[in-house]
MDTraj code that builds the backbone (N, CA, C; nanometers):
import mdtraj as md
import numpy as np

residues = "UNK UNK UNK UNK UNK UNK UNK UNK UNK UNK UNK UNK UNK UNK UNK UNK UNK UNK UNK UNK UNK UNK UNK UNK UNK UNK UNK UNK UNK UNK UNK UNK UNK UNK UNK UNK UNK UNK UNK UNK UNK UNK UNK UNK UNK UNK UNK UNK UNK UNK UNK UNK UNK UNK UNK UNK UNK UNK UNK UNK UNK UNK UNK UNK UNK UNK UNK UNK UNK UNK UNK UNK UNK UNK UNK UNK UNK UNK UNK UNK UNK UNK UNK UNK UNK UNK UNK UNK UNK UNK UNK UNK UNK UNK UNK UNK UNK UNK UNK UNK UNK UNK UNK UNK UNK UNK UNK UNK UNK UNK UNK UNK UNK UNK UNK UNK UNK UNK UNK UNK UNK UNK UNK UNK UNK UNK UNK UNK UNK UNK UNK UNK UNK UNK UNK UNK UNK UNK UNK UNK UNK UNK UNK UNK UNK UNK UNK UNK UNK UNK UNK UNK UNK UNK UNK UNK UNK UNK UNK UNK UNK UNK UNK UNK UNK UNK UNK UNK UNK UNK UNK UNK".split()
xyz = np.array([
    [-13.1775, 4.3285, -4.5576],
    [-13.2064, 4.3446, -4.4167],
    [-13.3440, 4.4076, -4.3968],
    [-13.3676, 4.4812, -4.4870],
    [-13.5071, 4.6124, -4.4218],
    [-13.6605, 4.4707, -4.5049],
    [-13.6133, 4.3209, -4.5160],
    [-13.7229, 4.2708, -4.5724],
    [-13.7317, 4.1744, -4.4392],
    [-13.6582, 4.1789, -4.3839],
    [-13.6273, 4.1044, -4.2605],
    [-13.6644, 4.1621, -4.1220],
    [-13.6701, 4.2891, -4.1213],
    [-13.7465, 4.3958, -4.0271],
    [-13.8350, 4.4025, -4.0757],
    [-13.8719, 4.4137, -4.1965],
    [-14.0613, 4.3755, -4.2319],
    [-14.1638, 4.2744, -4.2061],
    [-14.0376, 4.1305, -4.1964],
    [-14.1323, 4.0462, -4.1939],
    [-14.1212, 4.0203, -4.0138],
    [-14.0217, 4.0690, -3.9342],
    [-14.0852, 4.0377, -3.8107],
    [-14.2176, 4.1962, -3.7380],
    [-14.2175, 4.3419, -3.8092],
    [-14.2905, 4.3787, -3.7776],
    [-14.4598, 4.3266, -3.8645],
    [-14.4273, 4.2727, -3.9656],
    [-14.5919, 4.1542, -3.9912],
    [-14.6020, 4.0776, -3.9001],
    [-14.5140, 3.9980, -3.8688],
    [-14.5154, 3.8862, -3.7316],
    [-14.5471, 3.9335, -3.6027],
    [-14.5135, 4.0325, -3.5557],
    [-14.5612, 4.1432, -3.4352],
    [-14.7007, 4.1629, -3.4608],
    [-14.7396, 4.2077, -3.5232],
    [-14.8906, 4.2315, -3.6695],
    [-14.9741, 4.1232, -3.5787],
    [-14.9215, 4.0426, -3.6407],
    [-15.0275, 3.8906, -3.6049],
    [-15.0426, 3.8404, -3.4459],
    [-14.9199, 3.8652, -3.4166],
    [-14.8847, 3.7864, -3.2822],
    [-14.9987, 3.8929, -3.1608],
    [-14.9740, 4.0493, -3.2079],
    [-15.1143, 4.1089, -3.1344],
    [-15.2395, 4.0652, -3.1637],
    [-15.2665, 4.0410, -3.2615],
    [-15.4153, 3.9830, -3.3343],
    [-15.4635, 3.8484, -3.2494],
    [-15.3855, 3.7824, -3.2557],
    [-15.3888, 3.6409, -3.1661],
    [-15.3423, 3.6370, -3.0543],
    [-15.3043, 3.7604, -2.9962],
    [-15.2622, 3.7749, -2.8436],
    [-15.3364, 3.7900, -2.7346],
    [-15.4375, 3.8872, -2.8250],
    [-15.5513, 3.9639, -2.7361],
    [-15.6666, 3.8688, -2.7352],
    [-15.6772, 3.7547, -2.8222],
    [-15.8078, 3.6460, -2.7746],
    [-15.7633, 3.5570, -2.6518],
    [-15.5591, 3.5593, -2.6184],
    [-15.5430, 3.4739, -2.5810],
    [-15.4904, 3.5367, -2.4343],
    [-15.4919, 3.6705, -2.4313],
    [-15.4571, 3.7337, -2.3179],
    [-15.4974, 3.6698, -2.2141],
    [-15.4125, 3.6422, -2.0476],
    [-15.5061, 3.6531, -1.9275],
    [-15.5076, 3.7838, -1.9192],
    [-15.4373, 3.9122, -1.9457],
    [-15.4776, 4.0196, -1.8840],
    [-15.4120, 4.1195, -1.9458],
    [-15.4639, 4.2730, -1.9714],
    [-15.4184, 4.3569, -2.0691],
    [-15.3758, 4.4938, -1.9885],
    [-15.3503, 4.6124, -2.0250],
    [-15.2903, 4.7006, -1.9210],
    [-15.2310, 4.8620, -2.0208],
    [-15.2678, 4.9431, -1.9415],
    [-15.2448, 5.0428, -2.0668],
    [-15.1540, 5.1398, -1.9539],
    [-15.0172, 5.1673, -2.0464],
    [-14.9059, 5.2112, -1.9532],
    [-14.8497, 5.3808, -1.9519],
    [-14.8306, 5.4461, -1.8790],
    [-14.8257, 5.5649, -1.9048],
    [-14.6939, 5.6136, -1.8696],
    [-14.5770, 5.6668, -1.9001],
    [-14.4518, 5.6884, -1.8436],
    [-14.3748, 5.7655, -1.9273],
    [-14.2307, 5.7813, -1.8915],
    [-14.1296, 5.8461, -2.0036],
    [-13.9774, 5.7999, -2.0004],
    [-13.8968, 5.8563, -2.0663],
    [-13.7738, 5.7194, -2.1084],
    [-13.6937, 5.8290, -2.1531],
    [-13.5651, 5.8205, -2.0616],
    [-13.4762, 5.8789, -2.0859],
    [-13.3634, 5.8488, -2.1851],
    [-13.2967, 5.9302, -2.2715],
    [-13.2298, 5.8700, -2.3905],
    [-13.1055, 5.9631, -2.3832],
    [-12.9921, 5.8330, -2.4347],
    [-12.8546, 5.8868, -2.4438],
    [-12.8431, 5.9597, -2.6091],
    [-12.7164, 5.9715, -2.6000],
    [-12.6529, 6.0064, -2.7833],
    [-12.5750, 5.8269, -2.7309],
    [-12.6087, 5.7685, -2.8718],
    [-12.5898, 5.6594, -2.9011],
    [-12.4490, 5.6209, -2.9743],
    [-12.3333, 5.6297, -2.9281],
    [-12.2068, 5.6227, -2.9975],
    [-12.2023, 5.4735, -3.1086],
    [-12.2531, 5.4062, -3.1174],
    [-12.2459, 5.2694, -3.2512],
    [-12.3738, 5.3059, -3.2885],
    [-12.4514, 5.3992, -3.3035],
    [-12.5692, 5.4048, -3.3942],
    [-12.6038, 5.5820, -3.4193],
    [-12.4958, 5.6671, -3.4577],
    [-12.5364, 5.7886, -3.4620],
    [-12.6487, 5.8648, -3.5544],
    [-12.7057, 5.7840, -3.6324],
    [-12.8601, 5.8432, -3.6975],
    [-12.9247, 5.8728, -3.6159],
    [-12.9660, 5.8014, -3.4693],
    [-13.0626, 5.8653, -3.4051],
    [-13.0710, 5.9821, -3.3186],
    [-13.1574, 6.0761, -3.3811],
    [-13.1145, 6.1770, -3.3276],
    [-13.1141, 6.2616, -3.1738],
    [-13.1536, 6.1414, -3.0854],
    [-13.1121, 6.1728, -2.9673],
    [-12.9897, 6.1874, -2.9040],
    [-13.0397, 6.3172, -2.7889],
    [-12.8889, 6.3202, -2.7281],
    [-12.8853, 6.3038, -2.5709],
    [-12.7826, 6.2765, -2.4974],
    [-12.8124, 6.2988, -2.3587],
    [-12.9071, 6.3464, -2.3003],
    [-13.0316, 6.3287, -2.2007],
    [-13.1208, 6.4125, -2.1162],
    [-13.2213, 6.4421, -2.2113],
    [-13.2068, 6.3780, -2.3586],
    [-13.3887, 6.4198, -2.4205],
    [-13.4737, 6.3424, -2.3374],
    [-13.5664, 6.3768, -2.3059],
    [-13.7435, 6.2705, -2.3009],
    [-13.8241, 6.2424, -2.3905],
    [-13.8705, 6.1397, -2.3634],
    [-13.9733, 6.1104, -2.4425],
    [-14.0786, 6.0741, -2.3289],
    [-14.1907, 6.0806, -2.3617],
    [-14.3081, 6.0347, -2.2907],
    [-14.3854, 5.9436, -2.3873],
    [-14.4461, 5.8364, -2.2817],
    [-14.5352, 5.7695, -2.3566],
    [-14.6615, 5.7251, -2.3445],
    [-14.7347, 5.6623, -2.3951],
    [-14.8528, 5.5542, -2.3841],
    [-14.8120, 5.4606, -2.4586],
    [-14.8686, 5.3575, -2.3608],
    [-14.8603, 5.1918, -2.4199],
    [-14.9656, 5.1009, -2.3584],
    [-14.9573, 5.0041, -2.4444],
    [-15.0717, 4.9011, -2.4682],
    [-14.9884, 4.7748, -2.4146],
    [-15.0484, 4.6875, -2.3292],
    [-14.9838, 4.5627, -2.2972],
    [-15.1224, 4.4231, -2.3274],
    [-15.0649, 4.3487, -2.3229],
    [-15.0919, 4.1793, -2.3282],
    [-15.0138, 4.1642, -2.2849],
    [-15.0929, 4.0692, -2.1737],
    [-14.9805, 3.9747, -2.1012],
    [-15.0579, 3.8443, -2.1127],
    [-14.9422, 3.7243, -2.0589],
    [-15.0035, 3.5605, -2.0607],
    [-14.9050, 3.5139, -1.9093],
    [-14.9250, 3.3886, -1.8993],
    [-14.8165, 3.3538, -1.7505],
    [-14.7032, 3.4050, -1.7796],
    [-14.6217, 3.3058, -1.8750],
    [-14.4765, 3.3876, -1.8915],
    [-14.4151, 3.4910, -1.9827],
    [-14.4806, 3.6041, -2.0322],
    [-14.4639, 3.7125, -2.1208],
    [-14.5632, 3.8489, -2.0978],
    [-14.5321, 3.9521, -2.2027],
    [-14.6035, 4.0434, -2.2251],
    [-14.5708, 4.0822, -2.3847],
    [-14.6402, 4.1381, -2.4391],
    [-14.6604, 4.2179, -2.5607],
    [-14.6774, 4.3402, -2.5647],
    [-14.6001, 4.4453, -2.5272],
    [-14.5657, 4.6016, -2.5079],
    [-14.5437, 4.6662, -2.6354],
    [-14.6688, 4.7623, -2.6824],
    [-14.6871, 4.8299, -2.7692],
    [-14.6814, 4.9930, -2.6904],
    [-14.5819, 5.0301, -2.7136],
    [-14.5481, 5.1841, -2.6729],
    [-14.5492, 5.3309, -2.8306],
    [-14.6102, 5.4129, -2.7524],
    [-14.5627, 5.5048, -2.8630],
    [-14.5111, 5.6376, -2.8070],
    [-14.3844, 5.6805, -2.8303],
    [-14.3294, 5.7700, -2.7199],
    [-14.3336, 5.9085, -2.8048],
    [-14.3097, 6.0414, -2.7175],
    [-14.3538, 6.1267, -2.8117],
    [-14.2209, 6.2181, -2.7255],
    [-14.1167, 6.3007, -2.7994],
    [-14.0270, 6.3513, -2.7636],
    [-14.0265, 6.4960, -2.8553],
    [-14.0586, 6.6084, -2.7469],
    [-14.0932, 6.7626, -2.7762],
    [-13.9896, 6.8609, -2.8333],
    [-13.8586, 6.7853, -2.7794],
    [-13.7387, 6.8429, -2.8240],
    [-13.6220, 6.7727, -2.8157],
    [-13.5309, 6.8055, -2.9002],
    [-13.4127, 6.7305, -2.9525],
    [-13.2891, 6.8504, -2.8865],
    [-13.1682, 6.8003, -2.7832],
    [-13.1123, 6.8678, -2.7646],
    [-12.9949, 6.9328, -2.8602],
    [-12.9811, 6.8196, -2.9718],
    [-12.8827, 6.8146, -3.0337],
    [-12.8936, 6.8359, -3.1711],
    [-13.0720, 6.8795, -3.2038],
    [-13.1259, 6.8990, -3.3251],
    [-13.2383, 6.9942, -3.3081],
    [-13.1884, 7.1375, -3.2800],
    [-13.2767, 7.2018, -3.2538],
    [-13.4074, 7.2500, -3.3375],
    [-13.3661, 7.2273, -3.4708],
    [-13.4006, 7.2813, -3.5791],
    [-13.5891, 7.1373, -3.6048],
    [-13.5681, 7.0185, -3.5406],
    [-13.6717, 6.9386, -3.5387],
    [-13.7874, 7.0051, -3.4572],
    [-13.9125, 6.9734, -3.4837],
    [-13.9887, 7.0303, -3.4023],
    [-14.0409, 6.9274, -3.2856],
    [-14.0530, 6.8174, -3.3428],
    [-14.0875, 6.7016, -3.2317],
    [-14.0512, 6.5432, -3.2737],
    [-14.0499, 6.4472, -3.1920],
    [-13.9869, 6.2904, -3.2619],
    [-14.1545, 6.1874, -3.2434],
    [-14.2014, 6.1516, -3.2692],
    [-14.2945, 6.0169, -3.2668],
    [-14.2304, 5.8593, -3.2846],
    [-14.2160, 5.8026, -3.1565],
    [-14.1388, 5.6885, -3.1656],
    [-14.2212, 5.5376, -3.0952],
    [-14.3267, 5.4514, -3.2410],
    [-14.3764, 5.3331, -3.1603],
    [-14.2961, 5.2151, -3.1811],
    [-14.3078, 5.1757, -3.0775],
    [-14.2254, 5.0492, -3.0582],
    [-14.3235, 4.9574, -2.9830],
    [-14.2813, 4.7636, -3.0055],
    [-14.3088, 4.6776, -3.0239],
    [-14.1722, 4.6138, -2.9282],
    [-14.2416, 4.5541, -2.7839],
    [-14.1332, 4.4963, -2.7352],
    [-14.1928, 4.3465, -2.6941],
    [-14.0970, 4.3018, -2.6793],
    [-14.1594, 4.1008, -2.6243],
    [-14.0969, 4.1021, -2.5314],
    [-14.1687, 4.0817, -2.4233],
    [-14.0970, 4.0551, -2.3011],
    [-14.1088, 3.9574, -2.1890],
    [-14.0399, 3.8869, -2.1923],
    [-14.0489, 3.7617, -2.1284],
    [-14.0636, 3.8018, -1.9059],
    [-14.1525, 3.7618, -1.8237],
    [-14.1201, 3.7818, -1.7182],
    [-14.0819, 3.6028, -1.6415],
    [-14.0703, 3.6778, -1.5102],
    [-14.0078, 3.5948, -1.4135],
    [-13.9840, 3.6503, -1.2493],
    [-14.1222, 3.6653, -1.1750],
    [-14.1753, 3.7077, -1.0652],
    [-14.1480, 3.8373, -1.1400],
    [-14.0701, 3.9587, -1.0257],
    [-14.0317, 4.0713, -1.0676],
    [-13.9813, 4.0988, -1.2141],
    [-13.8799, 4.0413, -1.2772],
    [-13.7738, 4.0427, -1.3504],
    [-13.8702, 4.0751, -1.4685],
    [-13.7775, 4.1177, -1.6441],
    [-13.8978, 4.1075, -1.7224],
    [-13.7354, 4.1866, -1.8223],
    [-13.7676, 4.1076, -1.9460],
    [-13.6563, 4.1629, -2.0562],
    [-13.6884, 4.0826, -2.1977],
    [-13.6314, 4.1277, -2.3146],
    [-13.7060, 4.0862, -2.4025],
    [-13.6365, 4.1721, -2.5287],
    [-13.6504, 4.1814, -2.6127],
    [-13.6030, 4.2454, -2.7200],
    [-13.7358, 4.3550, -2.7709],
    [-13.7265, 4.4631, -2.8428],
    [-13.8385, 4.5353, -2.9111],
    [-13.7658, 4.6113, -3.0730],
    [-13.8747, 4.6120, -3.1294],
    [-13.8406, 4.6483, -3.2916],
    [-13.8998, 4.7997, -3.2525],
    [-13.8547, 4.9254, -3.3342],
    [-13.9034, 5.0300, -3.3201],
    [-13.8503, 5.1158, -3.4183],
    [-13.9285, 5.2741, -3.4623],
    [-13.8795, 5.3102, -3.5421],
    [-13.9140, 5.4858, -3.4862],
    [-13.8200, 5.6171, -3.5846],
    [-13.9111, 5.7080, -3.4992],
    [-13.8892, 5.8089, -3.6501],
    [-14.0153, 5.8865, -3.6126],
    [-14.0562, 6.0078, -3.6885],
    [-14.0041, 6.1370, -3.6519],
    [-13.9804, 6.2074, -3.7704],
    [-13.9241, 6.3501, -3.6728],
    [-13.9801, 6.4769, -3.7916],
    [-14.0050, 6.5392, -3.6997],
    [-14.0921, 6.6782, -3.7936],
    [-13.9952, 6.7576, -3.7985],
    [-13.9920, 6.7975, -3.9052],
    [-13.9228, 6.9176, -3.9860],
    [-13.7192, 6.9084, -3.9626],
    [-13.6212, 7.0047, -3.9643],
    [-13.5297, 6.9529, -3.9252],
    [-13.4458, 6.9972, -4.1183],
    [-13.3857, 6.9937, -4.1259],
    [-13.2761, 7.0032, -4.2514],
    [-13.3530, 6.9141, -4.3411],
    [-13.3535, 6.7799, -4.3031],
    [-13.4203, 6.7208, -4.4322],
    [-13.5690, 6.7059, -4.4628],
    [-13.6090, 6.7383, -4.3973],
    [-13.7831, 6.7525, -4.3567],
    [-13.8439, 6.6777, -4.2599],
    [-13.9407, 6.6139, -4.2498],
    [-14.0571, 6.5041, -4.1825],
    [-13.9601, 6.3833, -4.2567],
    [-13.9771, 6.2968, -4.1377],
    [-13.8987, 6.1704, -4.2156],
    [-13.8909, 6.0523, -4.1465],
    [-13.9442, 5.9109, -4.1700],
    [-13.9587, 5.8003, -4.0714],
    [-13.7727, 5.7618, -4.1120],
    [-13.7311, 5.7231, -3.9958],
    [-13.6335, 5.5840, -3.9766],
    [-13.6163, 5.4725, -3.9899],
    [-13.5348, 5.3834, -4.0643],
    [-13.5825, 5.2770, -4.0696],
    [-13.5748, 5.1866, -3.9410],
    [-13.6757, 5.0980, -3.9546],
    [-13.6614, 4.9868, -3.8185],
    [-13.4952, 4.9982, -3.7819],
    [-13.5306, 4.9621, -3.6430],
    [-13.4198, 4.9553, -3.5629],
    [-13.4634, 4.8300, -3.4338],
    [-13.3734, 4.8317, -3.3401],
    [-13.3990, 4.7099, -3.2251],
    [-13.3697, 4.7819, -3.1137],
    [-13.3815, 4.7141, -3.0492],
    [-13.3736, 4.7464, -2.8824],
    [-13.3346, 4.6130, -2.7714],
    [-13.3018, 4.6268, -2.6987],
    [-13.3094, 4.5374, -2.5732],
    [-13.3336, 4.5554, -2.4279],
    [-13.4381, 4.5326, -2.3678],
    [-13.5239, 4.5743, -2.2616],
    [-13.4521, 4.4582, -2.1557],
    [-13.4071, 4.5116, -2.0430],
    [-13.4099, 4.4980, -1.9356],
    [-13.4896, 4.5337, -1.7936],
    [-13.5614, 4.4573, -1.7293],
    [-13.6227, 4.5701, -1.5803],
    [-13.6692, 4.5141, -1.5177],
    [-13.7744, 4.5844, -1.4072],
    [-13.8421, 4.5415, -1.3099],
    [-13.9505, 4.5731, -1.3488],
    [-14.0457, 4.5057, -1.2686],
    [-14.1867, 4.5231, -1.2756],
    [-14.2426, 4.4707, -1.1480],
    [-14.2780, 4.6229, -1.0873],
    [-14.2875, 4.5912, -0.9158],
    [-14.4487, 4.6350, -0.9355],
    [-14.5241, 4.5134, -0.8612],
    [-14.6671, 4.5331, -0.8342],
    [-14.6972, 4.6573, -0.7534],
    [-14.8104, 4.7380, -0.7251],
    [-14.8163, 4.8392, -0.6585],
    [-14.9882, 4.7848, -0.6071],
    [-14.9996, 4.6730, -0.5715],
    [-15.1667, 4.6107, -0.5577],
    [-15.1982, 4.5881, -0.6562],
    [-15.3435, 4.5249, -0.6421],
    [-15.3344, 4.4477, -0.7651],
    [-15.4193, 4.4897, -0.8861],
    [-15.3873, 4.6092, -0.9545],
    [-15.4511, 4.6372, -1.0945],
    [-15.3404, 4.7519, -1.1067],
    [-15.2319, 4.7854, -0.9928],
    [-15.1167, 4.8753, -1.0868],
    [-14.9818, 4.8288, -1.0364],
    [-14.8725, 4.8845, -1.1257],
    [-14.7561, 4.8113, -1.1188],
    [-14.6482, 4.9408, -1.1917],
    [-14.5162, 4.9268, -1.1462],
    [-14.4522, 5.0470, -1.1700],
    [-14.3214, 4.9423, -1.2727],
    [-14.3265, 5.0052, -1.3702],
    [-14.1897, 4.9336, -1.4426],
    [-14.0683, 5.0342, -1.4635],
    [-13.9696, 4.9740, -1.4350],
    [-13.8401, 5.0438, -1.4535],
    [-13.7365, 4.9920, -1.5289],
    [-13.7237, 5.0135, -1.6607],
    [-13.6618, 4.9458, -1.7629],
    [-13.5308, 5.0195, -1.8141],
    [-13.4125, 4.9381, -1.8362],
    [-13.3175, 4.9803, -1.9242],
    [-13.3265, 4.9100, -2.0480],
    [-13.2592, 5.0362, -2.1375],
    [-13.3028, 5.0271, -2.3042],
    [-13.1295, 4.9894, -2.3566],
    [-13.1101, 4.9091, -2.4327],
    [-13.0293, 4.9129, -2.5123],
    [-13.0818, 4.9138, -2.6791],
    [-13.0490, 5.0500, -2.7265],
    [-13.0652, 5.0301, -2.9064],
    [-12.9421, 5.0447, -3.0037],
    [-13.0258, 4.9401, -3.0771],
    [-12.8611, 4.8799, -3.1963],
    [-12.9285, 4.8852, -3.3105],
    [-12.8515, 4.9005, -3.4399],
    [-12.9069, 4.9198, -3.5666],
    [-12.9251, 4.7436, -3.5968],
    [-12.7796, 4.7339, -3.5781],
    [-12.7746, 4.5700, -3.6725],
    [-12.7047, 4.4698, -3.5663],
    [-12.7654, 4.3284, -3.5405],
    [-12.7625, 4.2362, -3.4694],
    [-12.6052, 4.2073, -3.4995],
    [-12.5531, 4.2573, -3.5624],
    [-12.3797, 4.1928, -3.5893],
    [-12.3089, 4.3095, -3.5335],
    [-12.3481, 4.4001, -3.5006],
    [-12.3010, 4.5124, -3.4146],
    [-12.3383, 4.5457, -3.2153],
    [-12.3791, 4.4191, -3.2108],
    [-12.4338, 4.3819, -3.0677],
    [-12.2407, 4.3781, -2.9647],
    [-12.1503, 4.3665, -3.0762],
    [-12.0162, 4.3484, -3.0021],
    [-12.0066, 4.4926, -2.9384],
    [-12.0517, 4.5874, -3.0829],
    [-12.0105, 4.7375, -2.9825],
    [-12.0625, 4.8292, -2.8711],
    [-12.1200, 4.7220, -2.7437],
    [-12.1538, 4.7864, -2.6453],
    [-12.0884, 4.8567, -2.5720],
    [-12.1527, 4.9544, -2.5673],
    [-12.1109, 5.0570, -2.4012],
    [-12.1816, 5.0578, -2.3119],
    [-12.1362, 5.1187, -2.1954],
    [-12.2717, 5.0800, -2.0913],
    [-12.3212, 5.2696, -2.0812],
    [-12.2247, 5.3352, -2.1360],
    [-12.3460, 5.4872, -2.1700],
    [-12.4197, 5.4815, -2.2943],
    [-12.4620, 5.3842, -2.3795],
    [-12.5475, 5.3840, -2.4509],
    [-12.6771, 5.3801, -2.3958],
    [-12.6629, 5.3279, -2.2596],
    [-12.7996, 5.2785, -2.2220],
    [-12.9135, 5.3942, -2.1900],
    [-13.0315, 5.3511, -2.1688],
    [-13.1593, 5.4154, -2.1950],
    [-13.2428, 5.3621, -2.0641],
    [-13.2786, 5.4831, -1.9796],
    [-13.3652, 5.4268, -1.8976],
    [-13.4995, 5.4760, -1.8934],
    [-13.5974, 5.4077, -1.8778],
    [-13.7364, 5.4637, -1.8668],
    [-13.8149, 5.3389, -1.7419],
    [-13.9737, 5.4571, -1.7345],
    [-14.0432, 5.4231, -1.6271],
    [-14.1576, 5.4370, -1.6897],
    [-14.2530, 5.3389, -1.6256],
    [-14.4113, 5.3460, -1.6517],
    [-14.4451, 5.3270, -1.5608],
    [-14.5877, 5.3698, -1.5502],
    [-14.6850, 5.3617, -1.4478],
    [-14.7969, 5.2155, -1.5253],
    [-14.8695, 5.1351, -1.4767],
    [-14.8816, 5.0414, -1.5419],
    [-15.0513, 5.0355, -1.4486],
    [-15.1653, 4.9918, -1.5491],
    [-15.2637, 5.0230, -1.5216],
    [-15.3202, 4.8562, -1.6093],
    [-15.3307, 4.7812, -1.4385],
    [-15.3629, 4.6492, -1.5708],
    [-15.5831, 4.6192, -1.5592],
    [-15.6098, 4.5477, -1.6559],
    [-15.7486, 4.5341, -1.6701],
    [-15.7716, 4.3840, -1.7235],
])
top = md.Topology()
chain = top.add_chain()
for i, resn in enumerate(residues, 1):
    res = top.add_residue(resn, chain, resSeq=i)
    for name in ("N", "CA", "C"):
        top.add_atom(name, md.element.get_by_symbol(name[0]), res)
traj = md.Trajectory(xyz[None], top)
């Protein structure tokens, strides 16, 4: 499995490389994302009411975007002993006027903590939201997150797993 999360974050790799010659338009996003405790994926060490804040990088074309986020979360409610989380993620997101959802690969870092500094392995996500224009060079997104370890475990949804976040969206 973890050669199979490698080869679509190489494919992510490329698909930015050849995105950005082919962009109509790019956009750098600023916001934060609220996170549950995840009952079918308990490694991650979020819990109810953590934040994360972020910056992100977009490409967009007519029908998509390419959302490169990197979220940064100061404290762990449920892991006090961490000092902070670093979490970039890679989402594809397909739009449709407002509408906009897509899947994203992501992984997160966490400083200090019982076992030390330590990356995660890839994981997934599934993006749901809006994306409401605010005139025309900003736009406010309001997204729900679903994250799952493994695509054969997509049966064990809940709907308090979910994850909501907001950006402020700054396009160029």
């Amino acid at each position: 499995m973890n050669t199979l999360k490698m080869i679509v974050a190489v494919g992510v790799m490329l698909t930015i490389l050849s995105g950005v010659a082919m962009a109509q338009s790019q956009a750098i996003d600023l916001g934060a994302r609220y996170h549950t405790e995840n009952s079918a994926f308990p490694k991650l060490p979020f819990a109810n009411g953590d934040l994360s804040y972020g910056l992100g990088y977009e490409i967009h074309d007519e029908n998509g975007l390419l959302q490169l986020i990197c979220g940064y979360t100061p404290e762990f409610k449920n892991h006090r002993d961490i000092d902070y989380g670093i979490t970039p993620e890679g989402n594809l997101l397909f739009t449709d006027g407002l509408f906009q959802g897509g899947v994203g690969i992501l992984s997160t870092y966490t400083s200090g903590g019982t076992s030390g500094s330590k990356w995660m392995a890839l994981y997934w996500q599934g993006v749901l939201g809006l994306n409401i224009p605010l005139g025309k060079q900003f736009s406010f997104q309001a997204n729900a997150y679903y994250v799952f370890e493994e695509w054969n475990k997509l049966g064990d949804f809940r709907f308090e797993d979910i994850e909501f976040g907001g950006y402020l969206s700054y396009k160029f």
